[in-house]
C-alpha positions in Angstrom: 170.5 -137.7 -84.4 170.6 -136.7 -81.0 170.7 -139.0 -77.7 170.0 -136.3 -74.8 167.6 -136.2 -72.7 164.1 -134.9 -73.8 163.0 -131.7 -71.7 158.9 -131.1 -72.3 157.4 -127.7 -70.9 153.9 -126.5 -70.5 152.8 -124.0 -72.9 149.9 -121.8 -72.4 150.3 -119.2 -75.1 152.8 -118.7 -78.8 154.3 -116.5 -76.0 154.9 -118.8 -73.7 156.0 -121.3 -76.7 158.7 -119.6 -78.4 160.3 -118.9 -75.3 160.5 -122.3 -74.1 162.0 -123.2 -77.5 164.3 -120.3 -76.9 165.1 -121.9 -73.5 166.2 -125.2 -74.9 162.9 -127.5 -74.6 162.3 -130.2 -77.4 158.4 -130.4 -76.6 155.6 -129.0 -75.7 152.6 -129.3 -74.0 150.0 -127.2 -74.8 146.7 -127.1 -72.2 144.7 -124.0 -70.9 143.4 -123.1 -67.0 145.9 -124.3 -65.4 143.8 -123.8 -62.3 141.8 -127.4 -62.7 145.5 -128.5 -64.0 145.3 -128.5 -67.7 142.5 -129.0 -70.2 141.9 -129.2 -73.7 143.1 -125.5 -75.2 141.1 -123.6 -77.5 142.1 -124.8 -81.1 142.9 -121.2 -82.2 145.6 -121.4 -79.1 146.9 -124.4 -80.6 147.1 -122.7 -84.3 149.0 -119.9 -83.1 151.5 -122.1 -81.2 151.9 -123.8 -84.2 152.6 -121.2 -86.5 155.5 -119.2 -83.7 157.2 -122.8 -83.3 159.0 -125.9 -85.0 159.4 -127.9 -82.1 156.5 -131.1 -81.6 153.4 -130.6 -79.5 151.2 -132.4 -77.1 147.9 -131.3 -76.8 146.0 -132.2 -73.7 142.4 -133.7 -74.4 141.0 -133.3 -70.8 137.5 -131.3 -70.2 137.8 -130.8 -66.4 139.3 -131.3 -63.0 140.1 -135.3 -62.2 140.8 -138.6 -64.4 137.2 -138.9 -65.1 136.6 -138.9 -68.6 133.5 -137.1 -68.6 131.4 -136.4 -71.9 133.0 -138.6 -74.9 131.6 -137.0 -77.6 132.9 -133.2 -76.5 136.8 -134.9 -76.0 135.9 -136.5 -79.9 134.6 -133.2 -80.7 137.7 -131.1 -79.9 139.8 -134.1 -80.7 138.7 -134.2 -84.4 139.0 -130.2 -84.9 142.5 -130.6 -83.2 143.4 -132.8 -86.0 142.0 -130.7 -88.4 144.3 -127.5 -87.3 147.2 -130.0 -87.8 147.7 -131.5 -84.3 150.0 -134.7 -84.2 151.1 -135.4 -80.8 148.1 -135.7 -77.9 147.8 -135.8 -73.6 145.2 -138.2 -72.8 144.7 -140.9 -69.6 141.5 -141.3 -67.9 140.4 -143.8 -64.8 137.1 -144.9 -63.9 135.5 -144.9 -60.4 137.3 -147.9 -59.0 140.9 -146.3 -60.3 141.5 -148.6 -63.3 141.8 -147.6 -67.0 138.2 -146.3 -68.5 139.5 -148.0 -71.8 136.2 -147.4 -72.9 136.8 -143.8 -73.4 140.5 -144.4 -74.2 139.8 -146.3 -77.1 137.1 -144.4 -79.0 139.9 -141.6 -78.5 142.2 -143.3 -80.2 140.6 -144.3 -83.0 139.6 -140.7 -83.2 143.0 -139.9 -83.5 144.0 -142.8 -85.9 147.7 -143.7 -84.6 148.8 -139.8 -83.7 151.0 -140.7 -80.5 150.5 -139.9 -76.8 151.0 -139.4 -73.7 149.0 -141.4 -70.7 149.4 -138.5 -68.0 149.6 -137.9 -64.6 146.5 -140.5 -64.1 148.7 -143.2 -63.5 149.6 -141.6 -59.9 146.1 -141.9 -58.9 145.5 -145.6 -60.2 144.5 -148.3 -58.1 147.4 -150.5 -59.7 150.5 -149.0 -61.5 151.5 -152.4 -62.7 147.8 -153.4 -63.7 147.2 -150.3 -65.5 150.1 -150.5 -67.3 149.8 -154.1 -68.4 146.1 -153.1 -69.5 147.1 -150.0 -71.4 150.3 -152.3 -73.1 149.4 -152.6 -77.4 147.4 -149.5 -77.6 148.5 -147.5 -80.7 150.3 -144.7 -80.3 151.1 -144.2 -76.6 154.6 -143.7 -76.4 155.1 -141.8 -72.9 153.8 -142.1 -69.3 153.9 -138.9 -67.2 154.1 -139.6 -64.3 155.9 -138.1 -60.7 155.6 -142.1 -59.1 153.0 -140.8 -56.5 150.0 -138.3 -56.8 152.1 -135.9 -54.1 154.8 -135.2 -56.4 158.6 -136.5 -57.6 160.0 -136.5 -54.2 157.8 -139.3 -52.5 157.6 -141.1 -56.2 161.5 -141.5 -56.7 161.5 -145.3 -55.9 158.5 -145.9 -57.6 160.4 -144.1 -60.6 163.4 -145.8 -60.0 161.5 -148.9 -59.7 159.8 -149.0 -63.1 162.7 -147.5 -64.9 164.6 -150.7 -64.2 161.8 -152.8 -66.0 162.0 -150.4 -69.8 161.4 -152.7 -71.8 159.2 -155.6 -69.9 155.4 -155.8 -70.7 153.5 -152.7 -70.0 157.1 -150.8 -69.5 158.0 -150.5 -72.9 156.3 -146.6 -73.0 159.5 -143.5 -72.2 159.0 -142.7 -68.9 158.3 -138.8 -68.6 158.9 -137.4 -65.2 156.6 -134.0 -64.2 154.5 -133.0 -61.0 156.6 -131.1 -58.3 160.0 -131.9 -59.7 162.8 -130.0 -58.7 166.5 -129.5 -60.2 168.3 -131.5 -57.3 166.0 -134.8 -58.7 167.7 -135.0 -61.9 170.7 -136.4 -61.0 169.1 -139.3 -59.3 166.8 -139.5 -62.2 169.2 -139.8 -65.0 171.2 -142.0 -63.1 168.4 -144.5 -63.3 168.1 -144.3 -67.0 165.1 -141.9 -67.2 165.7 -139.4 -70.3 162.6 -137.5 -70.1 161.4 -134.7 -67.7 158.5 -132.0 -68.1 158.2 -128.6 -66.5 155.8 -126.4 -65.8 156.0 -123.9 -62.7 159.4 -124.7 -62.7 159.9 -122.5 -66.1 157.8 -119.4 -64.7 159.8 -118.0 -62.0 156.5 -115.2 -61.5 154.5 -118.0 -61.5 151.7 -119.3 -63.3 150.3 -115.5 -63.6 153.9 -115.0 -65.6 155.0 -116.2 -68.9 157.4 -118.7 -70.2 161.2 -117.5 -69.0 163.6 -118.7 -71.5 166.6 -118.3 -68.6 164.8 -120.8 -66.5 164.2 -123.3 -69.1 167.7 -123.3 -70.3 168.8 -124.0 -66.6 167.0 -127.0 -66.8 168.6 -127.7 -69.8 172.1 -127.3 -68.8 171.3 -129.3 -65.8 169.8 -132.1 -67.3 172.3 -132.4 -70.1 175.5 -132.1 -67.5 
């Protein structure tokens, strides 16, 4: 079984997929409009993906802009037909006004999902209290990764934070992989891995046109040589 590092990208299309697989990635995670910064995709998007890959995927249940959660029943909605097209592996994390965990919302999702694992996203960079949040979150089934840059601007103001928590794998509430994604750059990694984190994610990073351009497989497998040297 392989030890290295885990490398997830964002996936928008089965274009976009089988090129990151190409590229070297071990996950994916599959959203649409990356313009309000990934929502819930369409679940014939999520079909197709599955049929042009063999590599695990995350699907993101999100309905708009922000960590509000918004309407429950439309996230249980796509969450249930998700599950029915064969989705495993899910993106989920929402905070309520006052920036703590709307476990509310969290927990009717997971039941929804019975025990598939998940990913609490980027909303931990906009929580009132990273500690709090996770101590709060600690027991739920199935979350298995935090995403998270250590600060809503991006990896290079979050490194201590990152650093930080790293160091505690394995306390209360740290137990979770820590996934590292929002404005991370190649020259991180080294700093990264040297604290012990063995998960990144990528998503302009892998589309050197942008987000108007697909998946390159060269850019991916950079960061794969780079994070496994």
């Amino acid at each position: 079984m392989s030890n290295r590092a885990v490398l997830e990208v964002i996936a928008l299309s089965a274009q976009d997929a089988i090129a990151a697989q190409a590229g070297g990635a071990d996950r994916l995670e599959l959203v649409t409009d990356m313009a309000a910064d990934g929502l819930t995709p369409p679940p014939e998007t999520f079909a197709a993906i599955r049929a042009a890959v063999d590599i695990p995927l995350r699907v993101m249940l999100r309905l708009s802009d922000g960590f509000a959660a918004g309407d429950i029943d439309e996230l249980l909605a796509s969450a249930r037909v998700l599950r029915a097209e064969g989705a495993e592996e899910f993106v989920l994390g929402f905070l309520d006004a006052g920036g703590s965990p709307d476990l509310v919302a969290m927990e009717r999702i997971i039941t929804e999902i019975n025990g598939c694992r998940w990913t609490f996203h980027r909303a931990i960079d906009r929580a009132a209290d990273r500690d709090a949040l996770r101590k709060e979150l600690a027991g739920l089934p199935g979350l298995d990764t935090y995403l998270t840059a250590g600060a809503a601007s991006g990896v290079s103001e979050g490194l201590p934070t990152l650093e930080a928590e790293a160091a505690q794998a394995g306390k209360p509430g740290y137990e979770a992989q820590i996934m590292v994604g929002g404005a991370l750059r190649l020259e991180h990694l080294p700093r990264l891995v040297a604290a012990g984190i063995d998960a990144v994610h990528i998503g302009g990073a892998a589309r050197p046109r942008g987000w108007a351009g697909p998946v390159d497989a060269g850019a991916v497998a950079e960061w794969r040589s780079v994070l496994d040297g």
